[in-house]
Kinemage of the C-alpha trace (Angstrom):
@kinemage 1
@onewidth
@group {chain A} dominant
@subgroup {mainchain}
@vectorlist {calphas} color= white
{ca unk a 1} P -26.249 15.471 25.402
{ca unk a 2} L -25.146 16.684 21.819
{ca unk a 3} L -25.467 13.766 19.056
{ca unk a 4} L -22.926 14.156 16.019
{ca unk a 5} L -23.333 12.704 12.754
{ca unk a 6} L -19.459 11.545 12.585
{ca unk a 7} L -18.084 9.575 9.391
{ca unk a 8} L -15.438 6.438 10.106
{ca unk a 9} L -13.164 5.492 7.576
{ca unk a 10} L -11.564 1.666 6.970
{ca unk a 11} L -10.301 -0.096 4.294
{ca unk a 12} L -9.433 -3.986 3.790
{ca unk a 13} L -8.250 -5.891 0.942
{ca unk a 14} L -9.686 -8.908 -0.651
{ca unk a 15} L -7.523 -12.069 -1.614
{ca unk a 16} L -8.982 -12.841 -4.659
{ca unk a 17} L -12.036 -11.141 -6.822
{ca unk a 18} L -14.582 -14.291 -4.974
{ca unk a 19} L -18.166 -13.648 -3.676
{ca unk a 20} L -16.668 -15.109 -0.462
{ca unk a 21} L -13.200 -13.547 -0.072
{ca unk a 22} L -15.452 -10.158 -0.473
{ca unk a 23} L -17.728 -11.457 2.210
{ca unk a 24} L -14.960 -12.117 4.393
{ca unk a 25} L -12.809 -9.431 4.000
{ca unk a 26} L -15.780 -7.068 4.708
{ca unk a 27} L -16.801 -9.137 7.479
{ca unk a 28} L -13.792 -8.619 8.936
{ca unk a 29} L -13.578 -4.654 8.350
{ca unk a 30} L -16.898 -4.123 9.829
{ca unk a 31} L -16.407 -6.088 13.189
{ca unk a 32} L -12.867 -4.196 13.833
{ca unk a 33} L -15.023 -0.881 13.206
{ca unk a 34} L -17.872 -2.262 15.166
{ca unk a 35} L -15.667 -3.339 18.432
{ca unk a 36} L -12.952 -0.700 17.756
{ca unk a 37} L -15.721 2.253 18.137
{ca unk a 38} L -18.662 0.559 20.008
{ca unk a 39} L -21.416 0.861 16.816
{ca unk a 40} L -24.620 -0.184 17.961
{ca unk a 41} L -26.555 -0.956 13.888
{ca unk a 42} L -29.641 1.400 15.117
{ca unk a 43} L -27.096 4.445 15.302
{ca unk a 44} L -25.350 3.922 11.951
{ca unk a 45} L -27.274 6.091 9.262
{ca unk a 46} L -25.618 5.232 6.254
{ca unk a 47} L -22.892 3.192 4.558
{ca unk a 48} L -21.060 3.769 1.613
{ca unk a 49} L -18.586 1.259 0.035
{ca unk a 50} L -15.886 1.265 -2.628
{ca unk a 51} L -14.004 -1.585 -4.318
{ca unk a 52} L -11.205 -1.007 -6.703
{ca unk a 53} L -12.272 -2.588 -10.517
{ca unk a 54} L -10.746 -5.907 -9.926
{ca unk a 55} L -13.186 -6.776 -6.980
{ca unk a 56} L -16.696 -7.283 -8.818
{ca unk a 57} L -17.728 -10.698 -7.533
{ca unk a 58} L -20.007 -9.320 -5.163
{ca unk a 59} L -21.366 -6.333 -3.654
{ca unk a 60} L -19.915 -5.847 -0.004
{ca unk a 61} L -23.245 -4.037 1.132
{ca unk a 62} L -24.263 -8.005 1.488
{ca unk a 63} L -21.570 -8.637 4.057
{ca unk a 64} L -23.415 -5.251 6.509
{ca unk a 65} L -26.539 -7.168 5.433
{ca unk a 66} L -25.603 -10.447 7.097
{ca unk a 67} L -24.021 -8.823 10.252
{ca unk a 68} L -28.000 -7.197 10.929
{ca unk a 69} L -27.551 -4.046 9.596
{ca unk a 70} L -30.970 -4.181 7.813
{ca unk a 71} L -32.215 -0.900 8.449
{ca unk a 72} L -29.090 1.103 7.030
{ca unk a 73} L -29.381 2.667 3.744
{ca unk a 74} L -26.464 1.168 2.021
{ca unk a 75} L -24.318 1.979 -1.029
{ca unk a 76} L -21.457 0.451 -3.371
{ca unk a 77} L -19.609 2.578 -6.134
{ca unk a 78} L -16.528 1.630 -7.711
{ca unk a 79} L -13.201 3.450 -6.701
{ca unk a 80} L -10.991 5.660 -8.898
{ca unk a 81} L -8.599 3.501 -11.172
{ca unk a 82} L -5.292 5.125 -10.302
{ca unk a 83} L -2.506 3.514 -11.865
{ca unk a 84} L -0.309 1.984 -9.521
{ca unk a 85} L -3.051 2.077 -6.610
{ca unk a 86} L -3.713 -0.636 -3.984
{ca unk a 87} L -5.554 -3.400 -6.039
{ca unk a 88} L -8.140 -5.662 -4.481
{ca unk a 89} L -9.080 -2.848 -1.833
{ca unk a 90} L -12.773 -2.298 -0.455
{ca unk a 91} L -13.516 1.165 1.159
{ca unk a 92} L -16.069 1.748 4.021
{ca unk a 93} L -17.505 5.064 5.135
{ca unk a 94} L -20.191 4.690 7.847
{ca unk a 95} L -22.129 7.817 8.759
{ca unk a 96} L -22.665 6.922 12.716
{ca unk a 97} L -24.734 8.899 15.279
{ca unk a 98} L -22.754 9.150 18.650
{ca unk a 99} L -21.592 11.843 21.508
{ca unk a 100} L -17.980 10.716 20.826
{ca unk a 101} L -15.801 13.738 19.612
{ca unk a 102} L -14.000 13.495 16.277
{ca unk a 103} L -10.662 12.489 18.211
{ca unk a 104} L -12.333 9.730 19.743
{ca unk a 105} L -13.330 7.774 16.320
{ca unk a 106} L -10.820 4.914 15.891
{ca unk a 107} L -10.284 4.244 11.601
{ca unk a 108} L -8.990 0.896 10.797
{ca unk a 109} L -6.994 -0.109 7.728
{ca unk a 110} L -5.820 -4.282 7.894
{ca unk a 111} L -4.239 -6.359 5.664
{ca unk a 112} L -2.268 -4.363 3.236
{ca unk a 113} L -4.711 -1.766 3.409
{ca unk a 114} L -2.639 -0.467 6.306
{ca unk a 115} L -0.189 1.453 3.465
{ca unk a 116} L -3.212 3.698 2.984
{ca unk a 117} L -3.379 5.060 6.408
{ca unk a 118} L -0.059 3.876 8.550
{ca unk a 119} L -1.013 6.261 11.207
{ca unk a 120} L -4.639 4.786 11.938
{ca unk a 121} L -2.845 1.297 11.160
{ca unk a 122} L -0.967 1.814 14.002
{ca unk a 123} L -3.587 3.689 15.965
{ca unk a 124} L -5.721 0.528 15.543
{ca unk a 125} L -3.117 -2.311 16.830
{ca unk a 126} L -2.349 -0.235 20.110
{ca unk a 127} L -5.972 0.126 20.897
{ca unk a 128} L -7.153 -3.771 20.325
């Protein structure tokens, strides 16, 4: 059985720049990615965030934290400040170890995220 290092891509939005609408948001995100693809923590390998520059009130590496994924080697950066881009919008990558084929990783984008990605927007509400 082949084992791929595969990368899945999601992206929520925060309602407000608070340590807890952060939490939340990226709560949320990481349990759709979780069910949507079947994640197990020990198989992720890494995790790498992104927060436009009006979300600073907390880092959301806390949120994979407090879910159990203690192990992970983590990481936040800020995103790129395009003018005119989707404000209050965190970013996940998550480098997971799996036999699924590149066609079988589900993305998610909620909230009003979903403009970033329509087509794995709309991938993810048929499949849940």
């Amino acid at each position: 059985m082949t084992v791929w290092c595969r990368g899945i891509r999601g992206a929520i939005t925060a309602s407000e720049n608070t340590r807890e609408a952060i939490l939340e948001a990226t709560h949320e995100l990481l349990q759709q990615l979780t069910e949507a693809n079947g994640i197990a923590p020990d198989d992720v390998t890494s995790v790498f965030f992104t927060m436009t520059p009006d979300l600073n009130a907390e880092f959301p590496a806390v949120a994979a934290r407090q879910i159990g994924w203690v192990g992970t080697a983590l990481m936040c950066g800020q995103e790129v400040d395009v003018p005119g881009s989707l404000p209050r919008c965190i970013r996940v990558l998550i480098h997971w170890n799996t036999t699924r084929h590149a066609s079988e990783i589900v993305h998610v984008y909620l909230r009003d995220a979903w403009a970033l990605r329509p087509d794995h927007a709309r991938k993810m509400e048929k499949e849940l």
